[in-house]
C-alpha positions as protocol buffer text, in pm:
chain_id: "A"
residue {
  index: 1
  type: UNK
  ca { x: 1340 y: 1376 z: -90 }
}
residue {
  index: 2
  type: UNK
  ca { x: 1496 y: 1678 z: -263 }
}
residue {
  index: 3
  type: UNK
  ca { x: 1676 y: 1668 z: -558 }
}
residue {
  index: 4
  type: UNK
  ca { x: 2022 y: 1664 z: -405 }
}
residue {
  index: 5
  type: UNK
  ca { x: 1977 y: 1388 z: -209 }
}
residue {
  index: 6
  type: UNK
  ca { x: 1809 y: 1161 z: -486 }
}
residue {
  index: 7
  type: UNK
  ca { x: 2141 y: 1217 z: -705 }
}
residue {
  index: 8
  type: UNK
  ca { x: 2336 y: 1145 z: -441 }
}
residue {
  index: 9
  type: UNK
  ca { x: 2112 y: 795 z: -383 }
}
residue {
  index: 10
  type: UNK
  ca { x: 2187 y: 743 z: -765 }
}
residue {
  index: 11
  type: UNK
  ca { x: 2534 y: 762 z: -701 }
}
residue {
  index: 12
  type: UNK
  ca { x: 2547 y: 535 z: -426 }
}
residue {
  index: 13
  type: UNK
  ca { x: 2332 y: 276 z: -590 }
}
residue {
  index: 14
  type: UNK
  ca { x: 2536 y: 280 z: -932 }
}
residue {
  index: 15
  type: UNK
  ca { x: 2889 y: 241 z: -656 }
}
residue {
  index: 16
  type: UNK
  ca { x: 2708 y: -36 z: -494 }
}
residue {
  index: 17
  type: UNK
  ca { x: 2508 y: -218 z: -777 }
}
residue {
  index: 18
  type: UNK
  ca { x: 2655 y: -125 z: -1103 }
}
residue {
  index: 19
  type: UNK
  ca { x: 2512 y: 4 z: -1379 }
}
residue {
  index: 20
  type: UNK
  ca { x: 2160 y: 127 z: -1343 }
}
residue {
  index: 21
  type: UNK
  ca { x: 1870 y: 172 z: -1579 }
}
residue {
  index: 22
  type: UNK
  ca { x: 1726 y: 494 z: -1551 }
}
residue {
  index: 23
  type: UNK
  ca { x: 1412 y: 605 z: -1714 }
}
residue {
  index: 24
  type: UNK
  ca { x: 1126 y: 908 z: -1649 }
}
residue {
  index: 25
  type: UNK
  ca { x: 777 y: 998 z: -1791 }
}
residue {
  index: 26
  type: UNK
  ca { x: 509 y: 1312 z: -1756 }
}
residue {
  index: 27
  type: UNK
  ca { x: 162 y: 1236 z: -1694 }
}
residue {
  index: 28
  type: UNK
  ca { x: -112 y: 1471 z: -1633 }
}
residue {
  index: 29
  type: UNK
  ca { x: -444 y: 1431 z: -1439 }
}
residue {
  index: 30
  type: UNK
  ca { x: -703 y: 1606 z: -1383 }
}
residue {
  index: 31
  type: UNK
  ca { x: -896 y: 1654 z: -1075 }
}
residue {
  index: 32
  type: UNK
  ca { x: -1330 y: 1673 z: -1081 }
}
residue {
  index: 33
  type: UNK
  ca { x: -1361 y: 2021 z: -1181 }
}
residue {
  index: 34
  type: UNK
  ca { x: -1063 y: 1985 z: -1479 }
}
residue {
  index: 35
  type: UNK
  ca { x: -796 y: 2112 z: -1365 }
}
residue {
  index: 36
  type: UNK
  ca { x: -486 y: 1962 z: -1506 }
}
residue {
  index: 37
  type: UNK
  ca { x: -209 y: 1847 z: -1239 }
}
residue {
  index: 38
  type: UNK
  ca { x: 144 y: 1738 z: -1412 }
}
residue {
  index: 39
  type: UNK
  ca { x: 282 y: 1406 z: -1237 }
}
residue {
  index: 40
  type: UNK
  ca { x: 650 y: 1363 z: -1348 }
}
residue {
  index: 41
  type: UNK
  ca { x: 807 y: 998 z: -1248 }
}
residue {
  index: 42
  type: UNK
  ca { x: 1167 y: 871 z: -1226 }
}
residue {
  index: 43
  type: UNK
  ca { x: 1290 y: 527 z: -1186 }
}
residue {
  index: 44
  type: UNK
  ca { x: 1592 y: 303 z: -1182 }
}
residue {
  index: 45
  type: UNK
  ca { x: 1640 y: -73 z: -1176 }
}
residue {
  index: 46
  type: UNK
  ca { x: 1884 y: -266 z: -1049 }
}
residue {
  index: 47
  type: UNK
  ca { x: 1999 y: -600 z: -1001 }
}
residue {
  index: 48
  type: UNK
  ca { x: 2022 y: -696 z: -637 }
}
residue {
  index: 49
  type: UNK
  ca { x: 2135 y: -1037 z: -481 }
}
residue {
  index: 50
  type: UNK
  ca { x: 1749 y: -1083 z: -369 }
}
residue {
  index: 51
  type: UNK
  ca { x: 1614 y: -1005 z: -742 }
}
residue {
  index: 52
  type: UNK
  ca { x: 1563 y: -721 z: -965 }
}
residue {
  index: 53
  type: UNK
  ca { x: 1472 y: -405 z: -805 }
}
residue {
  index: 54
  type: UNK
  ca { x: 1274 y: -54 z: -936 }
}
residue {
  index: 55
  type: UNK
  ca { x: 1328 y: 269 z: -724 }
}
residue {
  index: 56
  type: UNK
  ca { x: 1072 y: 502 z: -798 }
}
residue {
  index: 57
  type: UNK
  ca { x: 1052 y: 929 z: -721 }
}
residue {
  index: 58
  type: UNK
  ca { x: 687 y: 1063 z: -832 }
}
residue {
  index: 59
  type: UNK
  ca { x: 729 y: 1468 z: -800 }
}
residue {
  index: 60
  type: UNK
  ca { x: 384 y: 1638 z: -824 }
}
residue {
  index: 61
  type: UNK
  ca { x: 290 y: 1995 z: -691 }
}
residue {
  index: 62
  type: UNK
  ca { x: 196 y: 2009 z: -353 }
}
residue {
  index: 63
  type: UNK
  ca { x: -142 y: 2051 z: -280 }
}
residue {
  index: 64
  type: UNK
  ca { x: -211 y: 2343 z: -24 }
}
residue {
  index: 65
  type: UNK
  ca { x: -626 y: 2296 z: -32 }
}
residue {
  index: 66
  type: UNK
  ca { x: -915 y: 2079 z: -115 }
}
residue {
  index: 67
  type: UNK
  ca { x: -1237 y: 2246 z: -220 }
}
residue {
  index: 68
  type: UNK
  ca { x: -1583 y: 2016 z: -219 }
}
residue {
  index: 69
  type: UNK
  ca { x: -1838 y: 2124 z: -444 }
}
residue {
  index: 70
  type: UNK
  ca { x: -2169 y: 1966 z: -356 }
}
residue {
  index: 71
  type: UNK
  ca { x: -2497 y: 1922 z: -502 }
}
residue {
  index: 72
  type: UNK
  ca { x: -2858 y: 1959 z: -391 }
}
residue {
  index: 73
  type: UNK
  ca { x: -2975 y: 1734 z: -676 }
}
residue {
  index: 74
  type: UNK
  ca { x: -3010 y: 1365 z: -604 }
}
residue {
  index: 75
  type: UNK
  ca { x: -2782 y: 1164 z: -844 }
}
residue {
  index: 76
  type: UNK
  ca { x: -2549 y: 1439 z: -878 }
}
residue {
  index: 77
  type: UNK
  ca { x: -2222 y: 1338 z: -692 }
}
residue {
  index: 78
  type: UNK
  ca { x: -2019 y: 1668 z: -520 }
}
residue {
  index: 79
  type: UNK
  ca { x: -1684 y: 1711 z: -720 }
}
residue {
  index: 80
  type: UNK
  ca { x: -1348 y: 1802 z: -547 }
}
residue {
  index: 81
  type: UNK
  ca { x: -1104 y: 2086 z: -659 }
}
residue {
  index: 82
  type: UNK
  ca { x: -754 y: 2085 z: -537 }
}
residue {
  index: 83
  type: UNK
  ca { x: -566 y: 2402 z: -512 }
}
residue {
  index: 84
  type: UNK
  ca { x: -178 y: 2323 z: -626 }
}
residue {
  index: 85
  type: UNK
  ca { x: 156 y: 2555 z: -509 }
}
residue {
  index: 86
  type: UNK
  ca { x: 295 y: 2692 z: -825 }
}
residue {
  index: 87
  type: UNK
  ca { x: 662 y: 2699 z: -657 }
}
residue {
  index: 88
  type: UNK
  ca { x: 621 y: 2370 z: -398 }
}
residue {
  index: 89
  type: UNK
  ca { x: 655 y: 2007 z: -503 }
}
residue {
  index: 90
  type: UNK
  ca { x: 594 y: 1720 z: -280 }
}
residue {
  index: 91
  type: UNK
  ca { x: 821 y: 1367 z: -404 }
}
residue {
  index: 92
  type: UNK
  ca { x: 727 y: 1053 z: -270 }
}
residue {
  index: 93
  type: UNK
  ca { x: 969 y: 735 z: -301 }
}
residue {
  index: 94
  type: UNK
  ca { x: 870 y: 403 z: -382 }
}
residue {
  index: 95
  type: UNK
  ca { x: 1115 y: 89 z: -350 }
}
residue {
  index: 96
  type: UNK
  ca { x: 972 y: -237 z: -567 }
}
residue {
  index: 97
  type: UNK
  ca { x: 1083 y: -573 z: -622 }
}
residue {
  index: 98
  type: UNK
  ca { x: 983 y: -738 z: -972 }
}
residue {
  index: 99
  type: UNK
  ca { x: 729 y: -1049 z: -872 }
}
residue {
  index: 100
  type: UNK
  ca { x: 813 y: -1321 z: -1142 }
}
residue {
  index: 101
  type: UNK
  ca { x: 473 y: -1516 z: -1088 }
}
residue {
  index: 102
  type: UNK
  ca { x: 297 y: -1218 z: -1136 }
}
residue {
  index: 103
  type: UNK
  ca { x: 523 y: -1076 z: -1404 }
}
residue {
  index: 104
  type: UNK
  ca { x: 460 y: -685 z: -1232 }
}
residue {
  index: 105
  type: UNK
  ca { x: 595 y: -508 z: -1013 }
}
residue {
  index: 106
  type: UNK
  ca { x: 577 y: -554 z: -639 }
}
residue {
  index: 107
  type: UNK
  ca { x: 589 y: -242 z: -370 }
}
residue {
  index: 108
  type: UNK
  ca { x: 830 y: -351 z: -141 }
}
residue {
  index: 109
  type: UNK
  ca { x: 681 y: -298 z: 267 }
}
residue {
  index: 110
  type: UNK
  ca { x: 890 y: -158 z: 533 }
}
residue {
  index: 111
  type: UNK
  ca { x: 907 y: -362 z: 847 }
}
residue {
  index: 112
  type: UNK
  ca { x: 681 y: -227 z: 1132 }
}
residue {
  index: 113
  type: UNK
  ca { x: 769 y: -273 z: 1446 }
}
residue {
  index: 114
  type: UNK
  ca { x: 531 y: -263 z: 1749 }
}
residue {
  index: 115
  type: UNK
  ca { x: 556 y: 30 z: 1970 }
}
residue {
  index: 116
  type: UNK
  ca { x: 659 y: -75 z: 2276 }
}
residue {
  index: 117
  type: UNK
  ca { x: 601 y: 177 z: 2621 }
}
């Protein structure tokens, strides 16, 4: 989801629900050889008729290759390198619904639907 369309999802959700709670965080991880990936994460939660809701956009750089490093040795494990775009970013979306027996966060499943031929 580009950035365009996730402000104009904000907009519709603050029309539709109200006010919304936005927040966002960096992380950083590292893949097996060390290389540092930065993870950045957005979220807002809302109050819906069916409960308390979080929608979530992770942006991270896209990952154009994997590289596996193996060893001959044996209780060595191989290690994996990823190589990252320096200009690409891939976002994934995330729609959760706050569990109150649980107290956490739930990921909320789209139906599937059989295919049908």
């Amino acid at each position: 989801m580009q950035d365009e369309q996730w402000e104009n999802l904000i907009d519709s959700l603050e029309i539709k629900f109200g006010k919304l709670e936005r927040k966002r965080r960096t992380t950083m991880t590292t893949d097996d050889i060390g290389h540092e990936m930065k993870n950045e994460e957005e979220w807002l939660e809302f109050e819906t008729p069916s409960g308390k809701m979080r929608l979530s956009r992770i942006t991270r750089p896209m990952i154009i290759d994997k590289k596996f490093h193996y060893t001959h040795t044996a209780k060595a494990k191989g290690k994996v390198e990823y190589v990252l775009s320096e200009t690409e970013k891939s976002h994934r979306v995330v729609l959760s619904q706050w569990n109150s027996l649980n107290n956490d966060w739930q990921e909320v499943q789209a139906p599937s639907e059989d295919l049908k031929f």
